[in-house]
C-alpha positions in Angstrom: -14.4 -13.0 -26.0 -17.1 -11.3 -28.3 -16.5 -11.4 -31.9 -19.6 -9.8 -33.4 -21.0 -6.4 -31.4 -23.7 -4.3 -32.2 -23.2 -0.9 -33.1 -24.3 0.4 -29.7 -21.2 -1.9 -28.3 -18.8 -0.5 -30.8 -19.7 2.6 -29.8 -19.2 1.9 -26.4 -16.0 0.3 -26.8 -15.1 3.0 -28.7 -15.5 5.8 -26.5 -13.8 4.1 -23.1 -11.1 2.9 -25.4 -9.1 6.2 -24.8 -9.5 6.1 -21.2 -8.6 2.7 -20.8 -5.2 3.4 -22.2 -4.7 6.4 -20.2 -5.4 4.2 -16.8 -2.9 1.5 -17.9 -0.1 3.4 -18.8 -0.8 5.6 -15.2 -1.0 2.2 -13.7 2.5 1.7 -15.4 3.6 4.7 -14.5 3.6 4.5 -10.9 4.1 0.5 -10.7 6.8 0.1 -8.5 7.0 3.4 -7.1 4.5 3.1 -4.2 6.2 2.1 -1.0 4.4 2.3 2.3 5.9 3.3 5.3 7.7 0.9 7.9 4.8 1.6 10.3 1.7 3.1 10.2 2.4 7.2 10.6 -0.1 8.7 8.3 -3.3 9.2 7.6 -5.5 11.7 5.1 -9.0 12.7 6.0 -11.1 13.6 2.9 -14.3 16.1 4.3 -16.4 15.9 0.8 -17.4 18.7 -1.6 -16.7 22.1 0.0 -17.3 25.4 -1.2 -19.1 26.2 -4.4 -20.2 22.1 -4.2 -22.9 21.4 -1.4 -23.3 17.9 -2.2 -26.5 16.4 -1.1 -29.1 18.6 0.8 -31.2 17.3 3.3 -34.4 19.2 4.3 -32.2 21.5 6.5 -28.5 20.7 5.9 -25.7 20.5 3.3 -23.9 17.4 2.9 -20.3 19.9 3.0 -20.9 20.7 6.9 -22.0 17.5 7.9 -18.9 15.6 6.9 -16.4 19.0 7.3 -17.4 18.6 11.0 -17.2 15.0 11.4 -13.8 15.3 9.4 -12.3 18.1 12.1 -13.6 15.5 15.0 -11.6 12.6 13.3 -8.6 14.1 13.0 -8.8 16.1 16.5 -8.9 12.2 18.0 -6.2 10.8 15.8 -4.0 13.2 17.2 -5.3 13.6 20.9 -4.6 9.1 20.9 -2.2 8.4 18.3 -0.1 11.2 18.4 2.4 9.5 16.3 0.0 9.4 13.4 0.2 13.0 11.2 -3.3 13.8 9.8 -3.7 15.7 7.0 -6.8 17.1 5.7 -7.9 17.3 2.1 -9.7 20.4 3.5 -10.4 21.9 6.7 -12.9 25.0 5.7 -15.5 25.7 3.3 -13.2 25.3 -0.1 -14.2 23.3 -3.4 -11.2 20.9 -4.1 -11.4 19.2 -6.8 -11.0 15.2 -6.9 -8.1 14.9 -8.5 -6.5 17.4 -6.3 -7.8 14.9 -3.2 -5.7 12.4 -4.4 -2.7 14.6 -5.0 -2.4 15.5 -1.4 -2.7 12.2 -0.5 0.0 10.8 -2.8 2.4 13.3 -1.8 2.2 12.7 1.7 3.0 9.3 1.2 0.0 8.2 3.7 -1.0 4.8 5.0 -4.8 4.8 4.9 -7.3 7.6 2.7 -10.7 8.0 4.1 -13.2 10.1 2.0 -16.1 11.2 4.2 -19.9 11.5 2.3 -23.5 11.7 3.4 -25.6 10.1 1.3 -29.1 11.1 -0.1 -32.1 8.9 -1.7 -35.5 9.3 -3.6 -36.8 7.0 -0.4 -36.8 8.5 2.7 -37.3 5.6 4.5 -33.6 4.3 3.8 -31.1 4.7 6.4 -27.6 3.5 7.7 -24.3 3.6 7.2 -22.2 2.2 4.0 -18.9 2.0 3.1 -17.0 1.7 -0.1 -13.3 0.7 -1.4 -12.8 1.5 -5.5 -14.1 -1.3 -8.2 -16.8 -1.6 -10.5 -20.4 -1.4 -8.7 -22.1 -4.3 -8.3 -25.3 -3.1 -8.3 -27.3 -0.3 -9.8 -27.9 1.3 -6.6 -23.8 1.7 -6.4 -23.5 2.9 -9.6 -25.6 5.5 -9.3 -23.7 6.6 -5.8 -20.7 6.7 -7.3 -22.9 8.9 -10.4 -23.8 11.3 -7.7 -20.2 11.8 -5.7 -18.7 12.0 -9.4 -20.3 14.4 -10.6 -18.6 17.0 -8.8 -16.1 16.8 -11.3 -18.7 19.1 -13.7 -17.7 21.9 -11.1 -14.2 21.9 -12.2 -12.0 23.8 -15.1 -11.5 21.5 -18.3 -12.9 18.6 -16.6 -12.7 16.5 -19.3 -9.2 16.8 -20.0 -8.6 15.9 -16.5 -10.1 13.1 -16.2 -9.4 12.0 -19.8 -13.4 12.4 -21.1 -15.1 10.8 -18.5 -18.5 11.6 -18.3 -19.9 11.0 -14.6 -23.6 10.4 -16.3 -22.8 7.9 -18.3 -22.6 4.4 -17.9 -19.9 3.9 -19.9 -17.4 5.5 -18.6 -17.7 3.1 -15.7 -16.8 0.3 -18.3 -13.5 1.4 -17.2 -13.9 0.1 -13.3 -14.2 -3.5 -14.7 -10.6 -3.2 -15.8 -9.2 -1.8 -12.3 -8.0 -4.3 -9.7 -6.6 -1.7 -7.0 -2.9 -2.9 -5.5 -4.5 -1.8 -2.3 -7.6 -3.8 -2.3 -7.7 -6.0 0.0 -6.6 -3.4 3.1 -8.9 -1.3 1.8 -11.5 -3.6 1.9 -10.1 -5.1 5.6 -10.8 -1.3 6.8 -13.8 -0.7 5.4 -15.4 -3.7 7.4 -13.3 -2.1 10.5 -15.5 1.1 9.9 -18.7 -0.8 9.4 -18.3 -3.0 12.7 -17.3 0.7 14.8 -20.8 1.9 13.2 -22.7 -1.1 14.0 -21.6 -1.4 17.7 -20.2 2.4 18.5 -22.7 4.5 17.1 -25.8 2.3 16.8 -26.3 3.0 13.1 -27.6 0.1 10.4 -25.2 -1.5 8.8 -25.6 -1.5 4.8 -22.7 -3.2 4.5 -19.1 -2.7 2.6 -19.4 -2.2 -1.2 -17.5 -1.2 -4.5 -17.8 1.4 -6.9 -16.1 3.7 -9.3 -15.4 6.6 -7.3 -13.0 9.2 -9.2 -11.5 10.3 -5.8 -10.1 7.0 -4.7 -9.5 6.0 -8.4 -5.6 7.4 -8.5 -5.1 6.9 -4.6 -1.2 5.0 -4.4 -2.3 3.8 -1.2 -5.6 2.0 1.0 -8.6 3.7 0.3 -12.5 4.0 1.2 -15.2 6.0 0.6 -17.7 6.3 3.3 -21.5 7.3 3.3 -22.3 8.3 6.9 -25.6 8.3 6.8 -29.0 9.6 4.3 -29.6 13.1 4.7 -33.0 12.3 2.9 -34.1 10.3 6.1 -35.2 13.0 8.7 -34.3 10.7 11.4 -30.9 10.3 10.5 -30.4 13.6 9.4 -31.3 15.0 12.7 -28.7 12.9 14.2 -25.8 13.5 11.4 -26.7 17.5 12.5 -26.5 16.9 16.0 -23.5 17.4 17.7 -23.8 13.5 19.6 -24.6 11.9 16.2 -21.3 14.2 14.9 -19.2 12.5 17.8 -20.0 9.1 17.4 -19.9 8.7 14.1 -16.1 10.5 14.3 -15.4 8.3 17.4 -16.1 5.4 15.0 -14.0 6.5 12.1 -11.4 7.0 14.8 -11.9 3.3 16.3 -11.2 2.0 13.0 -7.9 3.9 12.2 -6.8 2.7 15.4 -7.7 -0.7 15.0 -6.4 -0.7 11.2 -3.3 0.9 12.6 -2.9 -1.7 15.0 -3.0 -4.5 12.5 -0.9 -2.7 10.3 2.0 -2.6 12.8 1.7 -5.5 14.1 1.9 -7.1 9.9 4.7 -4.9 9.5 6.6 -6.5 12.9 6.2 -10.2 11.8 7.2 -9.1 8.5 10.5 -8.0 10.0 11.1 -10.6 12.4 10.6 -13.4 9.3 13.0 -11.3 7.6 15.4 -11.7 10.5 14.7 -15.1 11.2 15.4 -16.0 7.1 18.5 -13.7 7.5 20.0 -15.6 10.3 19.2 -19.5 8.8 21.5 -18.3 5.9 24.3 -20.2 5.9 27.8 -18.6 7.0 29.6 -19.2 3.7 33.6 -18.5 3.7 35.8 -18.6 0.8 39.7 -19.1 1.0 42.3 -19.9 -0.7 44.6 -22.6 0.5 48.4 -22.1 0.1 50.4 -25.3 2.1 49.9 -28.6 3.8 52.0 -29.6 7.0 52.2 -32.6 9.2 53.4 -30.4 11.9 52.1 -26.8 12.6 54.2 -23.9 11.8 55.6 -21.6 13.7 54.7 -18.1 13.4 57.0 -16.4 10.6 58.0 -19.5 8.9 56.8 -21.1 5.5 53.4 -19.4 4.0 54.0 -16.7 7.0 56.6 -15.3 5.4 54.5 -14.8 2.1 51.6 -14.0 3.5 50.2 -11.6 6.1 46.3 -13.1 6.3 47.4 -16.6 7.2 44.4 -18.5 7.8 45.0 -22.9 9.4 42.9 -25.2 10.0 43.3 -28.9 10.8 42.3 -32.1 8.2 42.8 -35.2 9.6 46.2 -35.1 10.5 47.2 -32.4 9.1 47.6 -28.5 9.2 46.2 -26.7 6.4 47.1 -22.9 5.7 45.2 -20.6 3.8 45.2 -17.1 3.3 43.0 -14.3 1.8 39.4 -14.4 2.3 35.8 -13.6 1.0 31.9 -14.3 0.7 31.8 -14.2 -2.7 33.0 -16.9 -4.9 33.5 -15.0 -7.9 35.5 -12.1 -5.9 38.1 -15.0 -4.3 38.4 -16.5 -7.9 39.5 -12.8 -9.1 41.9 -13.1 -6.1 43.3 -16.8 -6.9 45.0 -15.6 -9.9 47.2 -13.4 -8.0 47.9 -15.7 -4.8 49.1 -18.4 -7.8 51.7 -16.3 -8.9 53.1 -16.7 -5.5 52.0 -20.3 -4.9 50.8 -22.2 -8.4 49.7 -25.1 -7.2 47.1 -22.9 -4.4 43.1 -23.8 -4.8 39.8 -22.3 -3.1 38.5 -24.2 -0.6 35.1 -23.3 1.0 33.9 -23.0 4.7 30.2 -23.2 6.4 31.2 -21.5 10.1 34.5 -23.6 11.2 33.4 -26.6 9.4 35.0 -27.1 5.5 32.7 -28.0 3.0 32.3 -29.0 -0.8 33.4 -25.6 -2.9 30.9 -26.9 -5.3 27.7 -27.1 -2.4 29.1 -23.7 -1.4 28.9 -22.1 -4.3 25.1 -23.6 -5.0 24.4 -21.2 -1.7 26.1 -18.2 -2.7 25.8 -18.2 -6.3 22.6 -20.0 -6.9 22.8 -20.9 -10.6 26.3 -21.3 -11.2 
């Protein structure tokens, strides 16, 4: 821990103060709230920018139709292959939504997987490939200032910085507050980001930059598995030619598709084993039954004599050599305890005595099963 900042640092620490107060107590608000579906049956299909917001232009194109149409492609294939996934677009025309609005619509619908789709654009026209991102602090300065550039959207939007609680998408420290965020969600996301950079590598031929983090405002308040991904540099004229084309469109969409359906696929099959564990730990419990035990008898009874007449739920079982009756019934030690007080009005010298299946057992290891503690 720092004891002694400079006045730049208190500064600093200063102004992200505020907004790290407002993440936590979001993060507090919706802790224990998120629950993902049984199965994989959802997924939301952010198109970038949109409308009044271009995003990056390449010498010829505008970042908003490149991914719109890529976008429109991914969802057609979801539903032509896995028609029991719903899609749902963030947009699907030429409208500016803002971020936090993005994340709305995915929260609501209570998705499995978020994909935000970007082109990307550099000062060196030589770069090229293919990168994707799940949320956390960049790593790198080249990172940081992609998540600057997606961010600053938020400019666009009414009262922007009472939205997003005074964060400045320029500044550096506002992404102070990314070292603070450890997303519930990261490791899936991360698992399908790498799904999404192998379907590039060996479906559409593209480089591979590799997966990466950063502060992106659109997957920041995302309640469920989240990337961010940069199809390509609209500043190479190469690769902008191919994002354009109508092949390039399709094979970068059939490789945002390959990934769903191999994240899917992993997702169900998690959520299967998951359930036959649960099943498998539900059946290895112990068949605990509780009774209470009312007479003792060399010789069997007959039917309608002794304890019969007293009681209707006449339970006997055989000790040694001898027949035991019992009578009344339950799973719950403290629920046949409640009920021993009443059967000893009848029968005061009557006692629980504990069962695991046919075979009588200890009351004492019994209750260690059922009432752990006690």
């Amino acid at each position: 821990m720092i004891l002694h900042m400079h006045g730049s640092m208190k500064l600093v620490v200063k102004n992200i103060l505020p907004v790290l107060i407002i993440y936590f107590l979001y993060e507090l608000s919706i802790y224990g709230q998120v629950k993902q579906p049984a199965r994989f049956n959802t997924v939301v299909i952010d198109a970038g920018h949109g409308g009044k917001d271009p995003g990056a232009l390449g010498s010829t194109t505008e970042e908003k139709d490149i991914v719109l149409a890529i976008a429109l492609k991914v969802g057609k294939y979801v539903k032509e292959n896995l028609q029991d996934v719903k899609v749902i677009y963030t947009r699907d025309k030429d409208v500016f939504i803002p971020l936090y609005k993005r994340a709305e619509i995915a929260n609501k619908s209570n998705a499995n997987l978020f994909i935000s789709i970007h082109a990307n654009y550099i000062s060196d026209p030589r770069i090229h490939g293919v990168e994707t991102y799940a949320l956390g602090p960049a790593r790198s300065n080249e990172n940081l200032e992609v998540a600057k550039k997606e961010n600053s959207v938020i400019v666009m939007e009414d009262e922007y910085t009472t939205k997003y609680e005074g964060f400045d998408p320029n500044s550096a420290e506002s992404y102070i507050l990314f070292e603070y965020m450890q997303s519930t969600y990261v490791e899936q996301s991360t698992m399908m980001a790498s799904l999404l950079q192998k379907q590039f590598h060996h479906r559409a031929g593209r480089r591979d930059r590799g997966v990466k983090q950063a502060g992106f405002l659109v997957l920041r308040n995302i309640t469920h598995p989240s990337v961010l991904v940069e199809v390509g540099f609209l500043s190479n004229k190469a690769e902008e030619k191919y994002l354009k084309s109508e092949s390039g469109q399709t094979y970068i969409a059939s490789a945002i598709f390959r990934a769903i359906r191999d994240y899917k696929k992993q997702y169900d099959e998690k959520t299967t084993e998951m359930k036959t564990v649960k099943k498998k730990e539900e059946k290895k419990m112990p068949d605990i039954t509780y009774r209470i035990q009312v007479a003792s008898y060399k010789r069997m009874l007959k039917k309608g004599a002794g304890v019969y007449k007293k009681f209707k739920d006449v339970y006997v079982y055989k000790e040694g050599n001898r027949y035991k009756y019992t009578t009344l019934s339950s799973n719950d030690y403290n629920d046949i305890s409640r009920k021993l007080k009443d059967i000893q009005k009848k029968v005061p010298d009557s006692f629980i005595v504990a069962f695991e299946g046919d075979k009588r057992i200890p009351v004492a290891d019994a209750v260690k099963i059922t009432n752990p503690g006690k």
